[in-house]
C-alpha positions in Angstrom: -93.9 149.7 -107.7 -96.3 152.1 -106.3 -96.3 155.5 -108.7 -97.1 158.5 -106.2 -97.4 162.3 -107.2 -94.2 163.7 -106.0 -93.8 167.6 -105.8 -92.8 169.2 -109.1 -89.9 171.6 -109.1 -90.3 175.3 -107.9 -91.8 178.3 -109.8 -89.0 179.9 -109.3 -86.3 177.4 -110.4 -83.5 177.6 -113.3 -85.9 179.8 -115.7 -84.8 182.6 -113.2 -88.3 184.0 -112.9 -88.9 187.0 -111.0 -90.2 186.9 -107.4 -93.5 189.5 -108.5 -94.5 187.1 -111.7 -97.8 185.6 -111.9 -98.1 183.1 -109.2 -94.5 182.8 -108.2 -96.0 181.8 -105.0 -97.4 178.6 -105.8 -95.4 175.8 -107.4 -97.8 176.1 -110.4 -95.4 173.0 -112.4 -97.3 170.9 -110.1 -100.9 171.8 -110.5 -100.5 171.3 -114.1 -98.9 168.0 -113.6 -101.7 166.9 -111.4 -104.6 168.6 -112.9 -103.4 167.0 -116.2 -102.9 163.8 -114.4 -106.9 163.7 -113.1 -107.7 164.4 -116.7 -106.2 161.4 -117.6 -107.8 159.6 -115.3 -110.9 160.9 -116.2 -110.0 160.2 -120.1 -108.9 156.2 -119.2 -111.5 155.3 -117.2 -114.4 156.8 -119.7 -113.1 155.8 -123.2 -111.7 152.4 -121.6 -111.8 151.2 -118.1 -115.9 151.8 -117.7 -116.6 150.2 -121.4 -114.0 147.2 -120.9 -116.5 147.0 -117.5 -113.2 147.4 -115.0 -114.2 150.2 -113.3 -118.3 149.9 -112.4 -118.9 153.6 -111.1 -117.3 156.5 -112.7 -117.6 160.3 -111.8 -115.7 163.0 -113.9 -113.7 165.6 -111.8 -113.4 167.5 -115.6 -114.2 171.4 -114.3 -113.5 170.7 -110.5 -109.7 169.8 -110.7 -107.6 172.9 -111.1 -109.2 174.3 -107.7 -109.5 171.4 -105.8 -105.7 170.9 -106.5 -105.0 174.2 -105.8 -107.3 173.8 -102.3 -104.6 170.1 -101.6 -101.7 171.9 -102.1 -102.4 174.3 -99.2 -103.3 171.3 -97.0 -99.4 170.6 -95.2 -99.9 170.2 -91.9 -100.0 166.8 -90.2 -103.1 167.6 -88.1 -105.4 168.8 -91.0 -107.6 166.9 -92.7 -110.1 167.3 -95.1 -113.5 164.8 -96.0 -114.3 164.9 -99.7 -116.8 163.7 -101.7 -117.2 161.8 -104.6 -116.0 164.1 -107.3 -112.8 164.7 -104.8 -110.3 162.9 -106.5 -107.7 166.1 -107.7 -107.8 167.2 -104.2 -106.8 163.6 -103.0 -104.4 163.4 -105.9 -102.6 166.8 -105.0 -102.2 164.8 -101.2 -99.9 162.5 -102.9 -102.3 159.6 -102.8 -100.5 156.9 -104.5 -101.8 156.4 -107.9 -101.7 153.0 -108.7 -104.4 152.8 -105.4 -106.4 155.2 -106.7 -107.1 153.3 -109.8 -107.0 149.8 -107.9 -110.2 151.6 -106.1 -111.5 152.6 -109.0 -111.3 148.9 -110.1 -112.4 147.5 -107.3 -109.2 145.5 -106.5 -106.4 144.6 -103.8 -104.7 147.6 -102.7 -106.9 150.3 -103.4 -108.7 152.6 -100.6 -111.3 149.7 -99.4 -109.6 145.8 -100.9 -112.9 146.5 -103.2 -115.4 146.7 -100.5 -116.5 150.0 -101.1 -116.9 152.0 -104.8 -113.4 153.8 -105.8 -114.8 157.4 -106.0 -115.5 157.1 -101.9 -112.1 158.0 -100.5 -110.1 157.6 -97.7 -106.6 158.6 -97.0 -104.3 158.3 -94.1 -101.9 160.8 -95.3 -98.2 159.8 -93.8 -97.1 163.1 -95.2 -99.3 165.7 -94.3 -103.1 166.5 -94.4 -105.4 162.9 -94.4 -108.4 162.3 -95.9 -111.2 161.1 -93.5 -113.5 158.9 -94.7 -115.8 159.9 -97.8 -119.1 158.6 -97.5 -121.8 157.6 -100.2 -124.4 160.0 -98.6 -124.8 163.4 -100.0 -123.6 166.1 -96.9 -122.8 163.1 -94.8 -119.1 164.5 -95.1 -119.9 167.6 -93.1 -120.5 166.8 -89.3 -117.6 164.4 -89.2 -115.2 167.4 -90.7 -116.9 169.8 -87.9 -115.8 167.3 -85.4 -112.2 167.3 -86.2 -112.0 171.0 -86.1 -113.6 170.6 -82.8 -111.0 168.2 -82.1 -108.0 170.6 -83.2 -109.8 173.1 -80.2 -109.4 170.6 -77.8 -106.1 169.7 -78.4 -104.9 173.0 -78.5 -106.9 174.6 -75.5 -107.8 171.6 -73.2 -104.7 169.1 -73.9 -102.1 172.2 -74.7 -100.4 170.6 -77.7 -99.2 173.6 -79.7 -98.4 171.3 -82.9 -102.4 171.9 -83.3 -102.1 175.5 -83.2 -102.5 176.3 -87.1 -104.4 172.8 -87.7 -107.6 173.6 -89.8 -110.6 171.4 -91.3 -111.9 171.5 -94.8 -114.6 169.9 -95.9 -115.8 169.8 -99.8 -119.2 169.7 -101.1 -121.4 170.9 -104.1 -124.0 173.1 -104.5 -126.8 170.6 -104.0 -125.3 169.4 -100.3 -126.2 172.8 -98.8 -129.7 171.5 -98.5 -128.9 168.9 -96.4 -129.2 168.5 -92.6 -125.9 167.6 -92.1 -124.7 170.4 -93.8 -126.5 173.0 -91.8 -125.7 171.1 -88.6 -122.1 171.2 -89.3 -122.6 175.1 -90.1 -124.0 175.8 -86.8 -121.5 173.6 -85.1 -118.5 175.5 -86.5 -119.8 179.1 -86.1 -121.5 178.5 -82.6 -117.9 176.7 -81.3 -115.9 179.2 -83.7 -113.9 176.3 -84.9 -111.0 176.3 -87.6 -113.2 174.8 -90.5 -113.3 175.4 -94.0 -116.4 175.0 -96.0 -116.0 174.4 -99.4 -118.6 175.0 -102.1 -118.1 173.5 -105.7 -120.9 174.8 -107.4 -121.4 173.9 -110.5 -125.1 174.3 -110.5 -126.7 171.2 -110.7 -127.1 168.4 -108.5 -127.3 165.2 -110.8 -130.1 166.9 -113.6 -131.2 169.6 -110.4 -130.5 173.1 -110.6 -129.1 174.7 -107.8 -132.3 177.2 -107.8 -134.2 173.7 -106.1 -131.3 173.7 -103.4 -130.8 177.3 -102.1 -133.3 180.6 -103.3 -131.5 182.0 -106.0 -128.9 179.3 -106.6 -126.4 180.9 -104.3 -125.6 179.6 -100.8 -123.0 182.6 -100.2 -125.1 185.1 -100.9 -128.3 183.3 -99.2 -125.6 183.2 -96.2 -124.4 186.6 -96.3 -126.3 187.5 -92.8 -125.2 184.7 -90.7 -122.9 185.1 -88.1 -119.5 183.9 -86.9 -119.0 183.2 -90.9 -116.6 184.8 -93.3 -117.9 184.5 -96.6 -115.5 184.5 -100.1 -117.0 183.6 -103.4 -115.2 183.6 -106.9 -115.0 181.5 -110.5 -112.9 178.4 -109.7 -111.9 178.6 -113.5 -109.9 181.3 -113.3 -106.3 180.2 -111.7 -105.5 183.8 -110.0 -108.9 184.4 -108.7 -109.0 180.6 -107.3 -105.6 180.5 -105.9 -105.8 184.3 -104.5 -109.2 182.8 -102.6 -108.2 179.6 -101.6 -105.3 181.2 -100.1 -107.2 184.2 -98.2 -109.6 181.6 -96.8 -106.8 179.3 -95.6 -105.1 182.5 -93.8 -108.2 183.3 -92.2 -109.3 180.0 -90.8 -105.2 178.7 -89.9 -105.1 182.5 -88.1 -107.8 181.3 -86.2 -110.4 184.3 -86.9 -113.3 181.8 -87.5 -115.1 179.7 -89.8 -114.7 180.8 -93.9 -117.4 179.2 -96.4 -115.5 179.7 -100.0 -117.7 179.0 -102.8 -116.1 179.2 -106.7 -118.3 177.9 -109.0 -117.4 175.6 -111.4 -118.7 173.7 -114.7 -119.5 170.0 -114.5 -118.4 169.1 -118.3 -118.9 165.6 -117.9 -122.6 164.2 -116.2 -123.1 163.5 -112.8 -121.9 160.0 -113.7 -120.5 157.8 -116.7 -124.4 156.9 -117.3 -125.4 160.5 -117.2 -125.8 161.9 -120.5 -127.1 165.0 -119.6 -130.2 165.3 -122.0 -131.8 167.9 -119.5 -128.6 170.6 -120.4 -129.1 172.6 -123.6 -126.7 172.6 -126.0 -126.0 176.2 -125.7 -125.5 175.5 -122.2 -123.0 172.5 -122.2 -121.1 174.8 -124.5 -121.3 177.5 -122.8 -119.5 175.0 -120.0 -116.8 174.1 -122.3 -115.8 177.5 -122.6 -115.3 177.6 -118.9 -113.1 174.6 -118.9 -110.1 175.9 -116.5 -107.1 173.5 -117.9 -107.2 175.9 -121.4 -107.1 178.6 -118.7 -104.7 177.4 -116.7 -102.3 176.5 -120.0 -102.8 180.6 -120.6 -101.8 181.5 -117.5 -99.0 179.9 -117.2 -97.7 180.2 -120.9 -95.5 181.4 -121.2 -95.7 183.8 -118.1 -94.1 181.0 -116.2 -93.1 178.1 -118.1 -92.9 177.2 -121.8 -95.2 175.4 -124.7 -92.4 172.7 -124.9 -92.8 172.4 -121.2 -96.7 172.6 -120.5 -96.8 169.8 -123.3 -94.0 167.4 -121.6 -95.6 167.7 -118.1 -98.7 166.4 -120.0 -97.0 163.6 -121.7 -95.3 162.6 -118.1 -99.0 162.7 -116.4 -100.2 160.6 -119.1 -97.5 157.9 -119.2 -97.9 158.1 -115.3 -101.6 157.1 -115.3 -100.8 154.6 -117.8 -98.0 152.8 -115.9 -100.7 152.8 -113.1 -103.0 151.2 -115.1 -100.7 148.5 -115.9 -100.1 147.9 -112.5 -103.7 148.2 -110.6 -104.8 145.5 -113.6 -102.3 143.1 -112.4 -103.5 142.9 -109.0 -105.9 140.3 -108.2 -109.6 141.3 -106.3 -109.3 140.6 -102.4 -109.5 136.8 -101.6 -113.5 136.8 -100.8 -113.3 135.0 -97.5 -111.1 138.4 -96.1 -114.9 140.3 -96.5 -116.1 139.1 -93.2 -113.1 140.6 -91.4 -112.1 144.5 -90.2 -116.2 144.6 -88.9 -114.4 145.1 -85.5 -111.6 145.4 -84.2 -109.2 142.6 -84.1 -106.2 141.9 -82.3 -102.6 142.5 -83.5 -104.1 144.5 -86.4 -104.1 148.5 -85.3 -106.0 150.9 -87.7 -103.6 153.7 -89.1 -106.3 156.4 -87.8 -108.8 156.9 -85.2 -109.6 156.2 -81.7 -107.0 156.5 -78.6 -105.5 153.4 -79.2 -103.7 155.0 -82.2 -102.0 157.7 -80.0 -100.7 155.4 -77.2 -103.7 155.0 -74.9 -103.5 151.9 -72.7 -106.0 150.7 -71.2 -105.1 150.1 -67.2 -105.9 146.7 -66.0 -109.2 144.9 -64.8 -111.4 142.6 -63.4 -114.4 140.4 -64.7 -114.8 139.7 -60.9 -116.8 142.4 -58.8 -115.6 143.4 -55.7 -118.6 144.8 -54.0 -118.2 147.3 -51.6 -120.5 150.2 -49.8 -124.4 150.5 -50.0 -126.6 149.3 -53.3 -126.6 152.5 -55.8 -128.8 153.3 -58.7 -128.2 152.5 -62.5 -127.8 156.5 -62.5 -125.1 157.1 -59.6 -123.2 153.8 -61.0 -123.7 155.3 -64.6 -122.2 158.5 -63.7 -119.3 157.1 -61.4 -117.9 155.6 -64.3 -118.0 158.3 -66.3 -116.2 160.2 -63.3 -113.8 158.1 -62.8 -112.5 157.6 -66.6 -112.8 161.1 -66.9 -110.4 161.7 -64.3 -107.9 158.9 -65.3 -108.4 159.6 -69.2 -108.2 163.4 -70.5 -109.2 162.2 -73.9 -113.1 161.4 -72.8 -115.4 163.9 -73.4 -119.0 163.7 -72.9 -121.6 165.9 -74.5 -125.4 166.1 -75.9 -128.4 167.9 -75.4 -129.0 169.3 -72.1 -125.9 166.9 -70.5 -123.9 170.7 -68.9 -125.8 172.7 -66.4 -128.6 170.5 -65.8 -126.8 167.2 -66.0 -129.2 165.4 -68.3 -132.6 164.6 -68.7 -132.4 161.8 -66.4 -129.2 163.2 -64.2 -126.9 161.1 -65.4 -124.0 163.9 -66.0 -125.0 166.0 -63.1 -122.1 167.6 -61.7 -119.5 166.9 -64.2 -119.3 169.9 -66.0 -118.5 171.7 -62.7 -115.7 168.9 -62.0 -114.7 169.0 -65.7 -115.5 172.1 -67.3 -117.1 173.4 -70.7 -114.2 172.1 -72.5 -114.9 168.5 -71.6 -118.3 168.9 -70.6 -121.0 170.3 -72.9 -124.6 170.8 -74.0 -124.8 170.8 -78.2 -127.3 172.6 -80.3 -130.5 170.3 -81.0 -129.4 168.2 -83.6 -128.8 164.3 -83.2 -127.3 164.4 -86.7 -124.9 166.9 -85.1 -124.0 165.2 -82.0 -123.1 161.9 -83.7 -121.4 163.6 -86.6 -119.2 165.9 -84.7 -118.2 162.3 -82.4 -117.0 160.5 -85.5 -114.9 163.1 -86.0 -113.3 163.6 -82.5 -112.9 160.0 -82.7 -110.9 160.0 -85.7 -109.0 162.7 -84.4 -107.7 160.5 -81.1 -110.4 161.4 -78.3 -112.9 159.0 -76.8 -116.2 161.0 -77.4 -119.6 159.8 -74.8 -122.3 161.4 -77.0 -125.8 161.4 -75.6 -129.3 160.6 -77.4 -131.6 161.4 -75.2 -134.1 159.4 -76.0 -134.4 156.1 -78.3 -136.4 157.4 -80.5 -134.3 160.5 -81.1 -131.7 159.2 -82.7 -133.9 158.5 -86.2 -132.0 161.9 -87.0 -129.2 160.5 -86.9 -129.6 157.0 -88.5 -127.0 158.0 -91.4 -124.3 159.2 -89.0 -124.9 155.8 -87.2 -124.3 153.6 -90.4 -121.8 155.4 -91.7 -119.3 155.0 -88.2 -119.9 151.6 -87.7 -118.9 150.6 -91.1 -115.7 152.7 -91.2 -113.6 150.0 -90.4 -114.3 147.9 -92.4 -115.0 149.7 -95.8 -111.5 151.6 -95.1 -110.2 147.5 -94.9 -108.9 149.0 -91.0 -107.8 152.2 -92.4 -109.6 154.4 -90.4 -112.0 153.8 -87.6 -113.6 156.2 -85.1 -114.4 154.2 -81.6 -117.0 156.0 -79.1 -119.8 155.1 -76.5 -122.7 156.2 -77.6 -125.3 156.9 -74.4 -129.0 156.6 -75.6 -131.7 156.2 -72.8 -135.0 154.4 -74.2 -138.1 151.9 -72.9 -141.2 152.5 -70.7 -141.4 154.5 -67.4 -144.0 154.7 -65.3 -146.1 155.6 -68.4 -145.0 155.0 -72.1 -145.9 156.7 -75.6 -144.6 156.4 -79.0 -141.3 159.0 -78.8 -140.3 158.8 -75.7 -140.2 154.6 -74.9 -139.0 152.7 -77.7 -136.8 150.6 -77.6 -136.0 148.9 -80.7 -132.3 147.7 -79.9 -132.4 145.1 -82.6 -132.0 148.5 -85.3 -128.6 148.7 -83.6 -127.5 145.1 -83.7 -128.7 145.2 -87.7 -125.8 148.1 -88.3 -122.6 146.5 -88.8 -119.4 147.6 -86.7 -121.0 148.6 -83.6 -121.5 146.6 -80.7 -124.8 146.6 -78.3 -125.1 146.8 -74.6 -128.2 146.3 -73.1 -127.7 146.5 -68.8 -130.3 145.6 -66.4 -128.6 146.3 -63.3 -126.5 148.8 -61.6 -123.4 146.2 -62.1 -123.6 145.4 -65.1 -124.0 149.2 -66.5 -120.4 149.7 -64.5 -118.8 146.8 -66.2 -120.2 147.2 -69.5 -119.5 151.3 -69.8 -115.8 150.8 -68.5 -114.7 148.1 -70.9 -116.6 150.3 -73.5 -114.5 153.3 -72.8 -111.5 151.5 -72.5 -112.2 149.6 -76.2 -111.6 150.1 -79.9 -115.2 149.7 -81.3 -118.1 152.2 -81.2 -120.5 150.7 -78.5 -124.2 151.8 -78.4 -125.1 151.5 -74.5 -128.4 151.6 -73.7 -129.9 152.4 -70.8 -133.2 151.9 -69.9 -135.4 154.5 -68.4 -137.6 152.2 -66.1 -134.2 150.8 -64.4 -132.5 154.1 -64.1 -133.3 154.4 -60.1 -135.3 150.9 -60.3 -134.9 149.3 -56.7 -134.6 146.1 -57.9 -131.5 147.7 -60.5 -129.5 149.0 -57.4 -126.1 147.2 -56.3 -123.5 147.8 -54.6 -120.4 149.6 -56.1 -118.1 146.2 -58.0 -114.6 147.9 -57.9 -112.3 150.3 -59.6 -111.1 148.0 -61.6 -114.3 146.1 -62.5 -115.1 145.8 -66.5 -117.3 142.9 -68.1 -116.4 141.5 -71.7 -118.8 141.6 -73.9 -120.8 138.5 -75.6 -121.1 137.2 -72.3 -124.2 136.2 -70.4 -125.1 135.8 -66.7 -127.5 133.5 -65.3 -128.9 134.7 -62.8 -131.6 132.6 -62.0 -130.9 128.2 -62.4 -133.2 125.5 -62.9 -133.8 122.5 -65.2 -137.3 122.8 -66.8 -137.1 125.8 -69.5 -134.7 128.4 -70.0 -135.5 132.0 -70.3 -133.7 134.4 -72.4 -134.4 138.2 -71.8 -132.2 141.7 -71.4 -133.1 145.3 -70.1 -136.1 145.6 -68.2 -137.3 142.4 -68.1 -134.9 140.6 -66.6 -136.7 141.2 -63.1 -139.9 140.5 -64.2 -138.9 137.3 -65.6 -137.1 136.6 -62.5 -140.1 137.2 -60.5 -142.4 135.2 -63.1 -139.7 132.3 -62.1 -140.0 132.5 -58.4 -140.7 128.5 -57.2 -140.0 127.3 -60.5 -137.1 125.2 -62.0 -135.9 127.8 -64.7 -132.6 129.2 -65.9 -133.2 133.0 -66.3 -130.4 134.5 -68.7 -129.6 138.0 -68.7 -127.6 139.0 -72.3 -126.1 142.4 -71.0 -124.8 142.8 -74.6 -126.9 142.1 -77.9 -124.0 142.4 -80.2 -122.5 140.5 -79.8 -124.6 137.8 -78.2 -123.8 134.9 -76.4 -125.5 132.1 -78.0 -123.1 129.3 -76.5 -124.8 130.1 -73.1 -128.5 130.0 -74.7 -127.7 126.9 -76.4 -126.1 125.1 -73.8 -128.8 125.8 -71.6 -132.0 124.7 -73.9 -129.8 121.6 -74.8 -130.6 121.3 -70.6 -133.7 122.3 -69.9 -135.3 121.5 -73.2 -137.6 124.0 -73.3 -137.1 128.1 -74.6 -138.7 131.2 -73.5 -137.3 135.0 -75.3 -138.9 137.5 -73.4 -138.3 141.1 -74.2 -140.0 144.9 -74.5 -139.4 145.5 -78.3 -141.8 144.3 -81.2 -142.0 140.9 -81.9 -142.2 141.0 -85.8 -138.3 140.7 -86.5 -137.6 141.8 -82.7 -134.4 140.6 -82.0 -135.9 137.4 -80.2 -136.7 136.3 -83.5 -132.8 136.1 -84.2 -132.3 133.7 -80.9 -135.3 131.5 -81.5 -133.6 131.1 -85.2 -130.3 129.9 -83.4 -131.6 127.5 -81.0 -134.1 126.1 -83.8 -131.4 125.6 -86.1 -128.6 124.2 -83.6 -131.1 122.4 -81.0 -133.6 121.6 -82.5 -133.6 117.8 -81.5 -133.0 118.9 -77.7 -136.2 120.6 -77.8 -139.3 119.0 -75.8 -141.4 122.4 -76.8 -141.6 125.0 -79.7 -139.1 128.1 -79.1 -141.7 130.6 -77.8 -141.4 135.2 -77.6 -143.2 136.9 -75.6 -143.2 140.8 -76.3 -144.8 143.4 -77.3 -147.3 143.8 -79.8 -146.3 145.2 -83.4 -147.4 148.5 -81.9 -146.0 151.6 -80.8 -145.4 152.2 -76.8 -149.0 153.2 -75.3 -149.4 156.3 -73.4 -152.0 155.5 -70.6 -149.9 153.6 -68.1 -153.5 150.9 -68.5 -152.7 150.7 -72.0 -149.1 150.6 -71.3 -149.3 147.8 -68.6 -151.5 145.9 -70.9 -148.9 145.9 -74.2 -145.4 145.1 -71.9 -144.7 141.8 -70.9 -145.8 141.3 -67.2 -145.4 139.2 -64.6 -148.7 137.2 -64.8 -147.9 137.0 -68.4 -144.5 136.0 -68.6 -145.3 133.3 -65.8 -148.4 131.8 -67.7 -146.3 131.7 -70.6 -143.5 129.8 -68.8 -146.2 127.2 -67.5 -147.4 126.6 -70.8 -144.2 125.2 -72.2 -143.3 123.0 -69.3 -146.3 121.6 -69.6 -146.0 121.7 -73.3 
């Protein structure tokens, strides 16, 4: 038996209250029944769940509840959404999460919001009722981007695809006074008031972030006033203790974003009358001052105003006793259900299947994918990695209205390196557009278009660039599987990196093996005009976020150009091409230097083997051949101190080991960062000479 918060009876019900009274509006039966319910909660988990060492990670909502249940109960539609944070819980409550999950989460077991793969205070919620949750993530502000991209999604819908059930959709994201000073939070500000999207920011300030005051996050300890100039933004601000002022806010901010006049940032300050945590105890508040919190508590406030305005004592104290007995039959029932069995931790990474996530990605709202071929068809003259690059992108574009691509500098000038030239005229704004200079930006707003159904084709536009942006990156490729399939937010993620013509340390990196060391997305690594084709269609048409890389040098690189494969031609990933065969070593490279260790082969007996995708990798390929030839050469541009040769010569040590005639040998670069001076530069890359010598070596090993 799953016990769920169901709606309570009206305001206005058999006690024949007058339409005017206090907040006939609002069925205030059920704010009391839920904000006692958190308190409950709150009470169980502190005085017996945390000491009984059931529940490892506890965060008080004491303070917060009453107006983040207000701020749920306003949250109806099917196409909102809202991304908490870890002190969320009332507002997830008020959803009608069910309540035996929410305190299996909290307990780490079967059933709740993860199968105990992520702590219970981080959220998720595909709401078959109304509003969902997206994701929570265990970052501070990481909430923020993703929320912006939803609301960006709910424009596109309603202006590009013309599905009016978007019309009123709106995006609220919650946060406390100490995320304001986070990059994510500012990106998300300027990406809602630049795009004038239907997003709700709201501020829980209770003044300290963990034993922080506010004063360290904003000047003055006020984000709305510190705001008050900015433009495009409607500012409301009020005491979130006080159940008229809160609701009266809430409401006005919801009117003004659903009536689609702009972004609102609504902050209500609150006390926090528990510590950040279960361990906090808060030794850094005065005692005047925790008192002086206590007073502010809003459930003695809330009893007052709605006793007996609107109910009676009799009744305020049996809605209490049902909320308690509630959280206690939940109890009873999250205790009796067993952790996850361990071996199910290794799945949900990506997708599998026969097992569709509830939300995210195109997949969940009937895309198909049309049909292909692993077998190129070439036809017309050779073309760059570029044109091929941008043909693709074309051509799904054209058959696929839920791609859109964006970054910096990707509209009017079609990209850095020309990749999107064009499409933006083809396309328009709408599908088509340049983003303000923020990588945390551009992959935070992608994770949220993809969780609202689109395909998104962010840009990087160079390697190194997307440091920004590192937390964004994490957090989408482990989605999936911390939500245990819940939720997932599929995209292709361009980023071009490597040498060209000259190098230097922001412009050239490569470092591809970061990307294979984050869990959930998968890695393609081209070399050729071909291969890029294949590769970018199968990731556009897939389920997973793919990270495709393309490298600078082989952009317009003659020896990159082939001819157009097909229509209909798409490469699976985790499958290698030989492109060179021989019997005395094999050679195992990606990227740039798959050439140059095909020219280093020319007259000698060697299997040169191209990976096209690093994650995942095709090790039955590399192992078959060194059981062959004996003999193992890794050759690529990154570092070699934990490059990602070091993961291949692992592998074949550990599963060939007696077929080898020669130790497993990398060549790369240096531990150093790409060289400026193309000398320099030519010197630290892997050349020809090199790479040949190397190969000599080991056959004569």
């Amino acid at each position: 038996m799953e016990v769920a918060i169901t709606p309570e009876r009206s305001a206005a019900d058999s006690h024949g209250l007058k339409r005017n009274a206090p907040g006939a509006d609002r069925d205030w039966r059920a704010v009391a029944y839920t904000v006692h319910l958190s308190r409950a909660l709150d009470a169980m988990e502190e005085q017996r769940l945390v000491p009984e060492k059931k529940v490892l990670y506890q965060f008080s909502a004491r303070g917060h509840d009453m107006a983040q249940v207000l701020l749920g109960q306003r949250l109806d539609r099917a196409n909102d959404a809202t991304c908490g944070y870890y002190r969320s819980r009332p507002m997830l409550l008020s959803l009608g999460v069910p309540l035996v999950d929410a305190l299996s989460s909290s307990m780490g077991r079967s059933g709740g919001y993860s199968d105990g793969r992520d702590i219970g205070v981080v959220f998720n919620y595909p709401n078959p009722r109304g509003a969902s949750a997206l994701p929570m993530c265990g970052g501070v502000g990481a909430q923020y981007t993703p929320t912006a991209g939803w609301a960006q999604a709910i424009e596109y819908y309603r202006t590009v695809l013309k599905d009016d059930t978007y019309d009123d959709a709106i995006a609220v994201v919650l946060g406390g006074e100490a995320s304001v000073a986070t990059n994510g939070f500012w990106a998300a500000l300027t990406i809602a008031t630049t795009q004038k999207l239907p997003m709700l920011f709201y501020i829980e300030d209770n003044g300290y972030g963990i034993s922080v005051p506010s004063t360290y996050q904003t000047p003055g300890g006020d984000i709305s006033r510190n705001l008050s100039g900015w433009q495009g933004l409607t500012i409301l601000s009020g005491d979130g203790t006080e159940p008229a002022e809160a609701s009266r806010l809430i409401d006005e901010a919801m009117a003004h974003v659903r009536e689609r006049r702009g972004p609102v940032l609504l902050r209500l300050t609150v006390p926090r009358l528990q510590g950040h945590s279960f361990q906090d105890t808060q030794t850094y508040k005065s005692e005047e001052f925790v008192a002086a919190e206590w007073a502010r508590d809003p459930l003695p406030k809330l009893e007052s105003y709605l006793v007996p305005a609107l109910i009676d004592e009799a009744e305020w104290t049996e809605i209490k006793a049902r909320a308690e007995a509630a959280a206690e039959t939940a109890r009873e029932e999250a205790e009796a259900r067993p952790p996850a069995d361990p071996e199910t931790v290794i799945r949900h990474v990506f997708h599998e299947a026969g097992t569709m996530q509830a939300v995210g990605g195109q997949w969940t709202h009937g895309y198909t994918a049309p049909a292909t071929t692993a077998e190129a068809a070439p036809e017309g003259q050779r073309i760059n990695m570029v044109t091929a690059i941008r043909r693709v992108l074309d051509q799904e574009m054209s058959l696929n209205d839920r791609v859109v691509v964006f970054g910096e500098d990707v509209g009017p000038k079609g990209g850095v390196h020309a990749v999107t030239l064009g499409l933006q005229d083809k396309y328009g704004e709408g599908r088509v557009f340049d983003t303000s200079l923020s990588e945390e930006g551009i992959i935070g707003r992608a994770v949220g278009m993809a969780l609202a159904g689109l395909m998104p084709v962010p840009e990087i536009q160079f390697r190194k660039y997307a440091e920004p942006a590192t937390e964004q990156i994490n957090d989408c490729g482990s989605m999936r599987w911390r939500t245990n399939n819940r939720f997932a937010a599929p995209m292709v993620l361009r980023i071009p990196g490597g040498y060209f013509k000259c190098g230097d340390p922001w412009h050239s990196q490569t470092n591809e093996v970061a990307f294979v060391h984050t869990p959930g997305w998968k890695v393609a690594v081209p070399s050729n005009a071909e291969d890029a084709v294949g590769l970018l269609r199968s990731s556009l048409r897939g389920n997973d976020p793919v990270i495709f890389f393309e490298h600078r040098n082989m952009l317009d690189h003659s020896w990159a150009r082939r001819p157009w494969p097909g229509d209909d031609f798409a490469l699976p990933f985790g499958k290698a091409r030989t492109t060179r065969s021989g019997d005395d070593i094999t050679i195992v490279t990606w990227g740039a230097m798959v050439h140059r260790c095909e020219e280093a082969a020319e007259g000698l007996s060697a299997d040169v083997i191209d990976l096209r995708t690093l994650m995942p990798w095709d090790s039955d390929a590399v192992l078959a051949s060194v059981r062959r030839t004996r003999r193992c050469l890794i050759v690529h541009e990154d570092l070699q101190t934990a490059g990602f040769g070091a993961e291949i010569a692992a592998v074949v040590a550990d599963k060939a080991f007696m077929d080898l005639d020669a130790p497993v040998a990398r060549l790369t670069m240096p531990d150093i960062p790409s060289p400026h001076n193309p000398v320099l530069l030519d010197w630290a890359v892997p050349s020809v000479a090199r790479i040949r010598a190397k190969i000599e070596e080991l056959v004569g090993f």
